[in-house]
N, C-alpha and C positions, 0 to 999 in steps of 0.2 A: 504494500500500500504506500505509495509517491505522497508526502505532504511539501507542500512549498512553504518555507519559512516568509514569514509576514509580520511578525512582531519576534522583537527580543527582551528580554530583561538581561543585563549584564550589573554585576557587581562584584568586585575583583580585591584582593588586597594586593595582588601583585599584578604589576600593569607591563612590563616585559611583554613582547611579542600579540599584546594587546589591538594596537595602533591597525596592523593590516586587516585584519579581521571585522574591526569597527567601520575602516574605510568600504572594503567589498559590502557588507553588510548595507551603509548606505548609499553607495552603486546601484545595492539591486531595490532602493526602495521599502527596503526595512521598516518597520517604527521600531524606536528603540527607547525604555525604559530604563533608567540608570537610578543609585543612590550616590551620595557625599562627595569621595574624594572621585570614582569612575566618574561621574556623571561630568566632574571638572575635568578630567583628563579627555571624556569627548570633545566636549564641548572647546576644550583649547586645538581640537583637529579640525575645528569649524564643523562639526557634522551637527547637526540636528541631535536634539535628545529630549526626552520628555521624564522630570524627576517623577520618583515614587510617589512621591506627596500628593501628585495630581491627583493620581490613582486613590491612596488611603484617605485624603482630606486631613491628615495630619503627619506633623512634621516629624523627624530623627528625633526622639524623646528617652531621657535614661542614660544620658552621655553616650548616646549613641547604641543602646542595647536592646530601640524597639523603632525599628524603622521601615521593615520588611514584612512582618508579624499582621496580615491584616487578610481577612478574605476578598479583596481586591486584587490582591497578589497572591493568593493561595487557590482563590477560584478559580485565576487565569490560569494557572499550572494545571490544577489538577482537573477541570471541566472536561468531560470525557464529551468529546463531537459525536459523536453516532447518540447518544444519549438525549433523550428528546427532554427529559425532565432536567439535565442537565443545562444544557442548551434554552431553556426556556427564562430558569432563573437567572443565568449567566446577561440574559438581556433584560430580565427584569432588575436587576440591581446595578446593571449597565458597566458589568467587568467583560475585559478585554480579554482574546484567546491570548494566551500568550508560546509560542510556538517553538521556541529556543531557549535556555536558562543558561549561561554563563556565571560560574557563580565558585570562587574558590575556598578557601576557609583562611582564618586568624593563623598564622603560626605559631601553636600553641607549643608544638615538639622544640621550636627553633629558640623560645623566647623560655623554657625549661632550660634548655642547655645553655642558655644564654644568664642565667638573674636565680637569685635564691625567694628574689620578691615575691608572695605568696598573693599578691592583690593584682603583680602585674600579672602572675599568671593565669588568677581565674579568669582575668579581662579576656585574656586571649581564648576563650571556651567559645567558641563558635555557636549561638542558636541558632539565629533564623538561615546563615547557611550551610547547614548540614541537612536544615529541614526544606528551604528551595530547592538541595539537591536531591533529596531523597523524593521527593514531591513530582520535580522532574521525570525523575527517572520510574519512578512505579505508573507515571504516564506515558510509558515511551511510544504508545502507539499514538499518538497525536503530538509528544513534545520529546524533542531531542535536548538532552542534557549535556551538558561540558562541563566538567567536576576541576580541571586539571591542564596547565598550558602542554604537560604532553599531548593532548589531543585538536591542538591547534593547528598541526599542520596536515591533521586531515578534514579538519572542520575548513578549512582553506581552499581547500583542494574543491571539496562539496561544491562551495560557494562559488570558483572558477568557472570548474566543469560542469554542475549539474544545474548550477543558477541558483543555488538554496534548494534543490529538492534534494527528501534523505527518503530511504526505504526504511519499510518496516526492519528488515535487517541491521540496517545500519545505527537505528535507534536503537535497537534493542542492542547490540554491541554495545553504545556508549552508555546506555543503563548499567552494563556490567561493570562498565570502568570509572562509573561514578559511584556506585553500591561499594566497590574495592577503597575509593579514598575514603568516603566516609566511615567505613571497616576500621580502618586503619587506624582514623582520627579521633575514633570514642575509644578505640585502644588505649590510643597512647595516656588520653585523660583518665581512662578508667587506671593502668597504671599506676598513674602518679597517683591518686587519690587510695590505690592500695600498697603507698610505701615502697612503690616499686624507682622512687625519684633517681635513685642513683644512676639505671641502667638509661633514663632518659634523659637527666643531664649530659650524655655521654653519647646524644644523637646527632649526626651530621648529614644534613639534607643534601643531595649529589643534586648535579644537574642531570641529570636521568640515568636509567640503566646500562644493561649492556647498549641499549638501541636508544636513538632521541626520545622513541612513544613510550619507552619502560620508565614508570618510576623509581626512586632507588633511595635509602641512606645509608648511613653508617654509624652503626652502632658498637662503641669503644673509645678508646682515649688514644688517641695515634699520639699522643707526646710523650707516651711511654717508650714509644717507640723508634720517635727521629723526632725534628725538628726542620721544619720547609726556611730554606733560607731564599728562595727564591722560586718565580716564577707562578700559572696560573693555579686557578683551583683545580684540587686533585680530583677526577673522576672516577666512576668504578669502573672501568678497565684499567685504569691506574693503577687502582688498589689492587686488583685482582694478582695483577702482574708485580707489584712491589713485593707483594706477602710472597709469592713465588721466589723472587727475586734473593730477598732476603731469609728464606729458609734454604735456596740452595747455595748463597755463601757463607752460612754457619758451617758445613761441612768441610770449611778450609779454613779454619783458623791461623795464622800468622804465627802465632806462637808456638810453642810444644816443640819447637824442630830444631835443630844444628844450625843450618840457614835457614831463617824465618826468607817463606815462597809469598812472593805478594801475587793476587789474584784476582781477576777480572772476568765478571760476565756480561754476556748480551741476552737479555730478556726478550721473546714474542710470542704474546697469547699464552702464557705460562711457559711455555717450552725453550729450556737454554739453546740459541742457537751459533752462540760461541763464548768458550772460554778455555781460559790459559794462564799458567802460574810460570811466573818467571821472578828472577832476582831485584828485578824495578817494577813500579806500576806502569809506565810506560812504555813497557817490554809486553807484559802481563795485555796491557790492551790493544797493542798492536797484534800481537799472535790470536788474541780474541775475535780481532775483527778480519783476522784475518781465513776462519775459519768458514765464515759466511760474510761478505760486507752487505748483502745483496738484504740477506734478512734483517738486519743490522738496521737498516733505514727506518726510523718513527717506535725504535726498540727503547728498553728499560733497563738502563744501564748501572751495574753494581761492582764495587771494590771491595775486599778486606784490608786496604792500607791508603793512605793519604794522596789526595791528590793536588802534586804539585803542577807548577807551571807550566813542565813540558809536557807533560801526559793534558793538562787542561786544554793545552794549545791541538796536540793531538784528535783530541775527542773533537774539539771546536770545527772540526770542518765535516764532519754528518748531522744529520739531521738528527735529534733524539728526542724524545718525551721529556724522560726523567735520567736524572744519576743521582746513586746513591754513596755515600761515603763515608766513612768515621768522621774524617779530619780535611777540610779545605785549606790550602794556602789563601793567603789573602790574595796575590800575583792571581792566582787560581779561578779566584773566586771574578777577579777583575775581567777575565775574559770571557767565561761562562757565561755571566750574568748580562753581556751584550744583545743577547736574545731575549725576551721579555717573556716569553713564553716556554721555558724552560725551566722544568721543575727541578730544583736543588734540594736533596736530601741528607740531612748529616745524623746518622745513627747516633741514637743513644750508648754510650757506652758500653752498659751492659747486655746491649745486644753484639754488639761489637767483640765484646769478649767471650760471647758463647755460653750467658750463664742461661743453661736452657730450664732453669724454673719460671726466669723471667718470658719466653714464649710459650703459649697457650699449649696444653702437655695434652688438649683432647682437641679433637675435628667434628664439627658438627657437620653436617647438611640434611638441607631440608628437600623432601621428599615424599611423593604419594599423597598420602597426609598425614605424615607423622616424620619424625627427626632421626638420622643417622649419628652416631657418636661413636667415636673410634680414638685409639692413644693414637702419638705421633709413630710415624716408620724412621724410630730411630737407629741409629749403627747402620754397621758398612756390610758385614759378613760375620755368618754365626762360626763358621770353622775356615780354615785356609787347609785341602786338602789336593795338593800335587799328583793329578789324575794323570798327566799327557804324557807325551814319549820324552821328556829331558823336563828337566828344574826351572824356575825363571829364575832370572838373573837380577841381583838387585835392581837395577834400573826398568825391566820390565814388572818388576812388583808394584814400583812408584808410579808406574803408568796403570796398572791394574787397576790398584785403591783408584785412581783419579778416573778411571774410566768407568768406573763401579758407582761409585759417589754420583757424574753425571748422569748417569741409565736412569737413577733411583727419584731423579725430576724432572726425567722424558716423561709424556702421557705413551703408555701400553698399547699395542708392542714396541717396544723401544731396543737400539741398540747404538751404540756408542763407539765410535772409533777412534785411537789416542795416540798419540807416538809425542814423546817427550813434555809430556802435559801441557797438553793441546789439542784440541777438540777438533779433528778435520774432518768427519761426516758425523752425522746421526740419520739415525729412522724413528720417528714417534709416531704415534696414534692409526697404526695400521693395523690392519685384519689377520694379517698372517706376519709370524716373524721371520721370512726369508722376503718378504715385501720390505721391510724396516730392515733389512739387511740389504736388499737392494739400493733403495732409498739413502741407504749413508754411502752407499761409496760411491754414486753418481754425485750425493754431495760432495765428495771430497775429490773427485778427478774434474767436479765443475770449476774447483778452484786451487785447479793442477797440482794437490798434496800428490806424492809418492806415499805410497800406502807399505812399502817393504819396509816391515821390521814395526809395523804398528802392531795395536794389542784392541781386542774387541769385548765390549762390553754385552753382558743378556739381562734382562730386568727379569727372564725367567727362564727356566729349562730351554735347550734346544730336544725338540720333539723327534726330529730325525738329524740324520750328520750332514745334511744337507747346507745348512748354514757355513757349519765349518770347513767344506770344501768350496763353498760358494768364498769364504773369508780367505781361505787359504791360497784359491787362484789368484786374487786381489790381492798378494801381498803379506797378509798378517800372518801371523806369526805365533801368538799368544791368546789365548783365550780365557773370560771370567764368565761362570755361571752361576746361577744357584744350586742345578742339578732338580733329581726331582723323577725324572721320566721314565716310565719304565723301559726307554730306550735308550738311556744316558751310554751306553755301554757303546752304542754305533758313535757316538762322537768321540769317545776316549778312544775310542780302537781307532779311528782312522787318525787321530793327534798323533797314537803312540807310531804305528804306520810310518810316520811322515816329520816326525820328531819336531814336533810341535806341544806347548805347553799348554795343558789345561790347569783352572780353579777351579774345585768345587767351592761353592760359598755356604751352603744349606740356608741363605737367607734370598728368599723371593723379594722383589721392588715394585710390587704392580700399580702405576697410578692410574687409574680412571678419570 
């Protein structure tokens, strides 16, 4: 069922992306209703508006807490059109269809994390717009509702293409995604009012989701965790990739060693797609970038040791998100920071130092409907057992643990290819692990590594020997598994065969 929008009510606390919408709107002939501060934000676009007041006969009353609250605006919402009793009263008391609700809420989450004031917050408890939304929306067959600027740029789009007509489909969608914010938004207050303040002083509204239309926050204290010395607001692909980022450079600590190895990764989409431990940082992220520079481009970039002026200078000519670091030089900081939009990260110490009580020691996800909870996958390997035809050689051990440790934050099936701690192919998130075996060494003859004398990582069993005569024509040399299969014995034999070194690990890495 096609309805053509003809009247709006809009009233907004956030006027952002507001402007285009207003203008199409009276393009196509709109009447549009507005309250207090919207109705001055139309009306400074020179568009025509008509306040609520007209409508109620009375003004924003209650410092502002009864100005929507009237069956003038409640009948226009909710008057069901095919309804003849409805439709009869609706003209006997001379309220207006009203065919579009634009209506967002108080930021009551934002101004909790924001103030301990207990007066500022109940101000911000939203009544009559949680109730135009709801109002809206359980009208969808006659009123399209917009709870949310996520949903402006298909509300836009409508307006373009269709000239203001929505289908029944289409209303009924945005009922769902306006039932969703209001969900949310009695939450968060029911919360606080059950002593729950803590977990929502500790909320951070993103600019949307994974996608512009998802919305998103972030619930925690990130200054536990770094400190942002520069650059724009962090978003959740940001995040997604930092928390990655920074749990797979704990696994390389700077200290504990003879020569402390400084180390450098390249973050995309969760999955390391280069890194490398050398004697300088600037060594460390050259052989990083030099494993993929290709992936490298709009990546999230991470250290275990300081970065000085010529590693800064270095980084300085790609394009990047984020870097993460302990310790910035000021030199350092002075060239980074030429790009305004480049997020600087300086860890907290004690993440830096690897005190892992200080990182969350369970994994939630949410799921179905009900919550996943799992310990971390910590350690490298449960046993070190020398299966293959010859011993590895200290230096192919050093490559082992390093090649081992990257698998462990590939997404499954994963495999990892290493030579001198440095990361010149991987395979992640394939269906078969002689695919993710494939997949690492085209990556690394894309970026003409010599593969003789590398070392291969598994994130689980190889299921047939298939893998490791596939590894062994490419060059390598050394192998780490977990083991596991009841064919483990086909790839030990063809190692011993061909005097090639196996690990067993007895520790699987499977990430999902």
């Amino acid at each position: 069922m096609q309805k053509k929008i003809r009247t709006a009510l809009i009233s907004v606390f956030y006027k952002d992306g507001l402007g285009p919408i207003v203008k199409l709107l009276s393009e196509l002939g709109v009447t549009i209703y507005s309250t207090g501060g919207t109705q001055k934000f139309i009306e400074d676009l020179n568009i025509s508006v008509i306040p609520v007041e007209k409508l109620t006969s009375y003004p924003s009353i209650l410092g502002g807490r009864v100005k929507t609250l009237h069956p003038s605006v409640f009948g226009g919402i909710l008057g069901r059109r095919d309804n003849e009793t409805d439709t009869k009263e609706m003209r006997q008391y001379d309220i207006p269809e009203i065919d579009l609700v634009i209506v967002d809420l108080y930021p009551f989450e934002e101004t909790v994390a924001s103030t301990s004031d207990e007066q500022k917050i109940i101000e911000k408890i939203d009544i009559g717009g949680p109730s135009m939304i709801r109002g809206a929306a359980k009208n969808f067959k006659d009123v399209l509702a917009i709870a949310s600027k996520a949903d402006y740029s298909e509300l836009e789009k409508i307006l373009k293409e269709k000239n203001g007509e929505t289908s029944l489909e289409q209303r009924k969608k945005f009922a769902a995604s306006a039932f969703n914010v209001v969900k949310r938004y009695d939450t968060a207050i029911s919360n606080y009012f059950n002593d729950s303040k803590k977990d929502l002083e500790e909320v951070k509204i993103l600019r949307y989701g994974e996608n512009p239309h998802q919305q998103a926050s972030f619930r925690g204290n990130l200054e536990e965790i770094f400190t942002q010395l520069h650059g724009k607001e962090i978003s959740y692909n940001n995040l997604v990739d930092i928390d990655a980022a920074i749990q797979l450079i704990r696994e390389f600590p700077v200290e504990n060693r003879t020569e402390p190895l400084r180390s450098f990764a390249i973050i995309k989409h969760t999955n390391v797609c280069g890194i490398a431990s050398g004697t300088t940082t600037v060594e460390a992220w050259k052989n990083a970038l030099a494993g993929d520079p290709k992936s490298a481009f709009g990546g999230v970039l991470i250290t275990n040791s300081l970065i000085d002026k010529e590693t800064a200078a270095a980084i300085h000519e790609i394009f990047f998100e984020v870097l993460i670091s302990p310790v910035f030089e000021k030199e350092a900081l002075d060239i980074l920071q030429s790009k305004k939009n480049r997020i600087l990260l300086q860890v907290q110490p004690k993440v830096e130092n690897h005190i892992s009580q200080e990182i969350p020691i369970e994994m939630h996800k949410s799921l179905l409907n009900g919550e996943l909870i799992q310990t971390m996958d910590e350690g490298n390997y449960a046993e070190w057992k020398e299966e293959g035809g010859r011993e590895t050689t200290s230096a192919e051990k050093e490559d082992l643990i390093f090649a081992n440790l990257v698998c462990k934050h590939l997404k499954s099936n994963a495999i990892a290819l290493v030579k001198n701690k440095q990361l010149l192919g991987k395979g992640c998130g394939q269906t078969s692990r002689i695919d993710a075996l494939r997949q690492a060494i085209e990556k690394a003859r894309q970026f003409n590594f010599n593969l003789n004398g590398a070392v291969m990582a598994s994130d689980a069993f190889f299921p047939f020997n298939d893998c490791v005569k596939m590894g062994h024509e490419a060059g390598i040399t050394t192998f780490i598994q977990p083991g596991g299969s009841i064919r483990d014995r086909d790839s030990i034999d063809y190692c011993k065969q061909n005097n090639l070194a196996m690990v067993i690990t007895g520790m699987r890495h499977f990430k999902h």
